[in-house]
N, C-alpha and C positions, 0 to 999 in steps of 0.2 A: 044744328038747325039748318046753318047753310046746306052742309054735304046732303042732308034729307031732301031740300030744295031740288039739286041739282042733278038727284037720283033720278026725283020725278020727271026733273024736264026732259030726261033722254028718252027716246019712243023705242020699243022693243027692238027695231032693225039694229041701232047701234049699240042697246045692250048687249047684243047675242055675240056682233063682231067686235067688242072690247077685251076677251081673252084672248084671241088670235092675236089683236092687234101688239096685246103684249108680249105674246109669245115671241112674236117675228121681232120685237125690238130686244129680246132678252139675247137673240142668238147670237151678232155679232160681238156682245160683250163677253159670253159664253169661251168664245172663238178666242178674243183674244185673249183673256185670261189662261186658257189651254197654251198659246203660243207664248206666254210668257213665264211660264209655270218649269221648272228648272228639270230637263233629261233625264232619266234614270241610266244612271252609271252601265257601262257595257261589263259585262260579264268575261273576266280573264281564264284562257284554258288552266285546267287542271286535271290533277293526275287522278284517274278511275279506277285505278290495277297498278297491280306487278304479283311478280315469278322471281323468287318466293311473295308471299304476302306479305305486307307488314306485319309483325309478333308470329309470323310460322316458325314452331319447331319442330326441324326436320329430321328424319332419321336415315335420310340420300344427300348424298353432299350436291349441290346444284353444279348444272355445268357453264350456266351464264346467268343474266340479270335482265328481265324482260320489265319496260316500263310503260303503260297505255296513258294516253292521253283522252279527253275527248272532243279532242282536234289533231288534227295529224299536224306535229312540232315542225321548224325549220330545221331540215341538214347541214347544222352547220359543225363541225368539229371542234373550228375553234372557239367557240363561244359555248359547248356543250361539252360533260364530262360526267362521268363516273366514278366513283371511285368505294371500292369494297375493303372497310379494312375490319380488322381480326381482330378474337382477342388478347395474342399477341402484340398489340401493336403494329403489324407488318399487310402491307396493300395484297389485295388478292385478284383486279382489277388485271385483264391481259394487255400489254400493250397495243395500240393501233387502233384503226381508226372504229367509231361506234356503227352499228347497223342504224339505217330507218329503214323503217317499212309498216308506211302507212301511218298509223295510230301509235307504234309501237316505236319505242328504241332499245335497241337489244348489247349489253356489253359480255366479252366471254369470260373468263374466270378462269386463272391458274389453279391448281387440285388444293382443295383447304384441307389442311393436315392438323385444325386444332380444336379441339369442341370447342364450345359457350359462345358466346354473343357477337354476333358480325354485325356491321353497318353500312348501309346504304347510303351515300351522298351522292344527291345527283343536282344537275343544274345543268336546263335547255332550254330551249329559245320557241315562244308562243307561237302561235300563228298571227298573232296580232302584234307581234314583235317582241312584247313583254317576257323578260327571264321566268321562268320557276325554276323553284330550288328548295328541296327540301330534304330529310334524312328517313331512312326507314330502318327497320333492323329485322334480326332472323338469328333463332340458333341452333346450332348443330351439337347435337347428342354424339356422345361417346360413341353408341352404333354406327352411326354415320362414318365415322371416324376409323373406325377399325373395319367395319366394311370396304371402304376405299382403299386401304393398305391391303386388304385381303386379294383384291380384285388387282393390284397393284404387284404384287409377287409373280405370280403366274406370267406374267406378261416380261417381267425380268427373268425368268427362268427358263421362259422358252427364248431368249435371247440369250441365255447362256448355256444352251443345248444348240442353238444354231452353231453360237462362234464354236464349239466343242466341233459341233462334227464339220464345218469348216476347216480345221486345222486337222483332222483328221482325213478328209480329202486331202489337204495340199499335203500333209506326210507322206502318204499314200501314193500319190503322183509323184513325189521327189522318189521314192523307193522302185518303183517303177519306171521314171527314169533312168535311175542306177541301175538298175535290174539290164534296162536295155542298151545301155552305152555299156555295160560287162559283157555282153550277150555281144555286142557289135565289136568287141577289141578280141574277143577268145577266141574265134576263128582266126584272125589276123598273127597271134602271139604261136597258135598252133602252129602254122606255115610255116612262120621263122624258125620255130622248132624242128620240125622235119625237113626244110633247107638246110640247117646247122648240120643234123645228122645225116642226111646225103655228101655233106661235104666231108664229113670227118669221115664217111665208109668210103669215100673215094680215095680219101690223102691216104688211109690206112693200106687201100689195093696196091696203092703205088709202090707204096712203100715196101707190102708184102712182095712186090714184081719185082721192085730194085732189088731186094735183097738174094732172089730165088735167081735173078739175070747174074747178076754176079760171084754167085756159089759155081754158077755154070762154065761162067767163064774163068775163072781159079782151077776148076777140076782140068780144063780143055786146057788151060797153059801148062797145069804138070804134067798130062799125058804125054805131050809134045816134046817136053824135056828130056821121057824117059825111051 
């Protein structure tokens, strides 16, 4: 009865301005409610890619490990790592230092020599400071595997057709050396030769003279005798 009372007594001006007037009082409560209402948590970088994929099976052995972010990570080496191991048990991870660039960190990879399942453990440092770290995997088909050794032959072959005709030059040059240090003494040994026998047809002259000088004079002492 009252509130019906008190409806009446208000005159239309301040009916019509009674919903504004609440509105403008609702706002700053509005406000602050907002300013005390708890932040939504920041969103930490993570990883959008990589080279191979995660679960690719490949039938090309890769030749490195390509990882996207999406935020370009911190270069920091020692706080970031790679590491590719086999199903061997044995790391396939090249030594030294990781690439960045940009979005991307890139590790290279010694030649994987063994099918089935390799793994991915990486761990780098956010733009926001915070680690990631997590595993991926990838695996390599028999093809893979014997294509790389295939591709891998040739390459020692013709390395052992170099060092072949390599030691066949240097044979060759030593033979040739010989050839001309022979070449460069048989003139020399000739000389001495024909020196030797000039001396021997001289001593010989002489010797034919002495004996021919003293027949002469044998015959000229017995003439004189007789």
């Amino acid at each position: 009865m009252a509130s019906t009372e008190t409806a009446r007594a208000l005159d239309p001006a301040t009916a019509r301005r009674l919903p504004r007037l609440i509105a403008a009082a609702a706002v700053p409560l509005t406000a602050g409610a907002l300013a005390l209402a708890p932040a939504p948590a920041l969103a930490h970088d993570v990883l959008t890619g990589s080279s191979p994929d995660d679960g690719a099976v490949l039938d090309a052995a890769p030749e490195e490990i390509v990882l996207s972010f999406n935020n370009a990570p911190m270069a920091s080496d020692s706080a970031s790592d790679v590491v590719v191991t086999g199903p061997n048990g044995e790391e396939y991870q090249e030594e030294g230092a990781l690439e960045f660039d940009g979005l991307d960190v890139t590790a290279g990879l010694l030649p994987l020599d063994e099918a089935g399942a390799y793994t991915i453990g990486f761990r780098v440092v956010s733009s926001d400071g915070h680690p990631i770290q997590d595993s991926l995997a990838f695996t390599l088909t028999e093809d893979a595997v014997a294509g790389a050794a295939a591709e891998s032959e040739p390459a020692a072959e013709e390395g052992e057709e170099g060092a072949a005709e390599e030691d066949s030059a240097t044979t060759s040059t030593a033979v040739e050396t010989d050839e001309a240090a022979a070449e460069s003494e048989g003139p020399s040994m000739v000389a001495l030769g024909i020196v030797g026998l000039a001396v021997a047809v001289a001593v010989a002259m002489l010797v034919v003279v002495a004996v021919v000088l003293r027949s002469r004079a044998g015959s000229e002492s017995g003439s004189d005798q007789d």
